[in-house]
N, C-alpha and C positions, 0 to 999 in steps of 0.2 A: 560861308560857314553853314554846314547842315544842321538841321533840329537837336541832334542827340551830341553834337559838337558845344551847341549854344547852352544846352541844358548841364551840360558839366558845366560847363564854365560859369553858369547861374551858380550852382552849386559850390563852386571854388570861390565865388566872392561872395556868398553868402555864409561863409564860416562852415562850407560842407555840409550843409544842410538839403536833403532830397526831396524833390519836388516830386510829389506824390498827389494822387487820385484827383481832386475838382484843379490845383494849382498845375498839375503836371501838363493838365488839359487847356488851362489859360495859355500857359507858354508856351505851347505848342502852336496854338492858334496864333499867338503874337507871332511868335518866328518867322510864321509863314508870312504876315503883314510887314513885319518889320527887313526882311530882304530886300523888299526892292525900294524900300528908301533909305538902306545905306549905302543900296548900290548908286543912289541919286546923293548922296552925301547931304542927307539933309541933317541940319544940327541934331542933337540930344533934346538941347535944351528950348528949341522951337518947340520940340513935340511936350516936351515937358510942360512949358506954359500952355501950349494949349488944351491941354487935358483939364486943367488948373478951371481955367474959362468956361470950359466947357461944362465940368461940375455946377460951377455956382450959375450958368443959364440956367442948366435944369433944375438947380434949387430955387429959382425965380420963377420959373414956369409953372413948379409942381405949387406953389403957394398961391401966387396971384390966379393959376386956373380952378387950386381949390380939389377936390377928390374927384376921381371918376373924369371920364368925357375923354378928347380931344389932347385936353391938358395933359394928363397925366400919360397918355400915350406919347407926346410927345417928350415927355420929362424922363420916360424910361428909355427913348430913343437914344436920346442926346446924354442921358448919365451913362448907357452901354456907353459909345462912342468914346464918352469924355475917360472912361475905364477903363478902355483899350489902349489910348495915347497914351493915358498913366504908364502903362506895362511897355508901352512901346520905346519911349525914350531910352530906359535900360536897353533893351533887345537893342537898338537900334546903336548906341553908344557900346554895346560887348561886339555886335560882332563885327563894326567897321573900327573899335581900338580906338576910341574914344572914350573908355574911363575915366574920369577923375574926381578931388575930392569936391572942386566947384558944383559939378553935376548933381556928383551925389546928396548935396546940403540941399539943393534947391529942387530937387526930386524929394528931398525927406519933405521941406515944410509947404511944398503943395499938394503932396497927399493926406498931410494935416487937413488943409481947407478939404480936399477929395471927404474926407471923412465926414466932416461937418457939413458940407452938401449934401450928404447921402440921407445923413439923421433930419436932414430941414425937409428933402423931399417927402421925406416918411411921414414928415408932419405937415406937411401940402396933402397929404392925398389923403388925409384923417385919421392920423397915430395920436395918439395921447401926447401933448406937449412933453411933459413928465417922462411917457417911455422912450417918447423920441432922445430926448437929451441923456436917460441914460446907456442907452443903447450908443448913440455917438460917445458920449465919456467915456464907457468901456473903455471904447476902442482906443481913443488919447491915449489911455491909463494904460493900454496895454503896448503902445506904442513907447511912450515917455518909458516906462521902466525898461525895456528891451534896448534905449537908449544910451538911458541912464548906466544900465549893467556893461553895453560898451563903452561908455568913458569911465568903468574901472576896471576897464582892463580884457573885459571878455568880448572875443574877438570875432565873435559867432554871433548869428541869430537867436541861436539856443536850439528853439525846436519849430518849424512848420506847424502853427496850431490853425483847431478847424475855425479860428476867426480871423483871418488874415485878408489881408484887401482887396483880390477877386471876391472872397467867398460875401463879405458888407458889399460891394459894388453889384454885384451878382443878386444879392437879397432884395436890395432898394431899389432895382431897375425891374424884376419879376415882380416885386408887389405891387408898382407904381402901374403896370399893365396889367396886373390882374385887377387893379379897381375900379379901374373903366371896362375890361371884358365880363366879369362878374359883380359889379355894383352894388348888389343883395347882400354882399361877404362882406366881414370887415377884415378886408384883406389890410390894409395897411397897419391895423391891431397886430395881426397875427403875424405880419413879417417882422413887424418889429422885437415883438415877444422874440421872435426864434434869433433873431440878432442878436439881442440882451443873453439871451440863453446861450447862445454861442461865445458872446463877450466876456459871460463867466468862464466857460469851460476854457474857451482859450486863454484865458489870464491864468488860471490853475495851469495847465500843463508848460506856460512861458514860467512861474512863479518857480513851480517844481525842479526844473533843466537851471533856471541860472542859481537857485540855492545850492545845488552842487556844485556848478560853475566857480561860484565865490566862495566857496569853503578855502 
């Protein structure tokens, strides 16, 4: 299955929702990963847990090593990595025909933990407890109702908003490595700020799409 093959058919099970600008770009990337290990018929749900794993190391690494150094380079290594597996499972389950709804539930509540790793790392590497946690709730909140709106009934995503879980996996792995390369910054303030910031906007434009939705 070629890339612009795989990208529809993301879009067909995503309720025809168009993967555009920084997402268009993630699964692009995946595709290219995720080929030749469906061509090795590796499970779904292998890659799925280990994405899972691989989050909460780096949420353990970014804590116990504390801000800056070594640590947090490696916390942004291993949360990229553990980001990728996240995206890859789908790729890897669309284009070998391996969908179903078992995959899909257990891809939905390990990107829950995915989420909550991201907001711990943010607060390993020196975010305000406070912003850390709401910047992760955002994200729940805007996850849980996008849920919610599909069990009554709406069959869709809604809308691609600009906080969806490349763009938080993407935030917390860039910040975690700009604290150790720039150490003088408080970078981990600031990425989280723009998280939260993000977390609002993207709940407004999910809020907006499924109120007409359930009209």
């Amino acid at each position: 299955m070629d890339r612009d093959t795989y990208l529809q058919r993301w879009s067909v099970l995503h309720g025809g929702a168009a993967p555009t600008g920084l997402v268009r770009g993630w699964l692009s990337g995946v595709h290219a990963v995720a080929a030749p290990l469906a061509a090795l018929r590796v499970p779904p749900a292998a890659v799925t847990l280990a994405g899972a794993v691989g989050s909460v190391a780096a949420a353990v690494v970014a804590v116990v090593a504390g801000p800056g150094g070594a640590g947090a380079v490696l916390a942004a290594a291993v949360l990229a990595v553990s980001g990728l597996l996240d995206n890859l499972d789908g790729a890897v389950a669309v284009i070998s025909d391996r969908v179903g709804r078992r995959g899909a539930l257990l891809d939905a509540a390990c990107d829950r933990v995915g989420d909550a790793a991201c907001a711990a790392v943010l607060w390993g590497c020196g975010a305000p407890a406070w912003l850390a946690l709401l910047a992760g709730g955002l994200a729940q909140w805007q996850e849980y109702v996008r849920a919610r709106a599909q069990g009554l009934g709406v069959t869709e995503v809604g809308v691609v908003t600009v906080a969806e879980r490349p763009t938080r996996v993407s935030i917390a792995a860039a910040t975690a490595a700009a604290t150790a390369v720039v150490p003088e910054v408080g970078w981990a303030t600031i990425g989280t700020a723009v998280w939260a910031a993000l977390g609002v906007v993207g709940f407004l434009q999910l809020a907006v799409v499924l109120a007409r939705r359930l009209r």
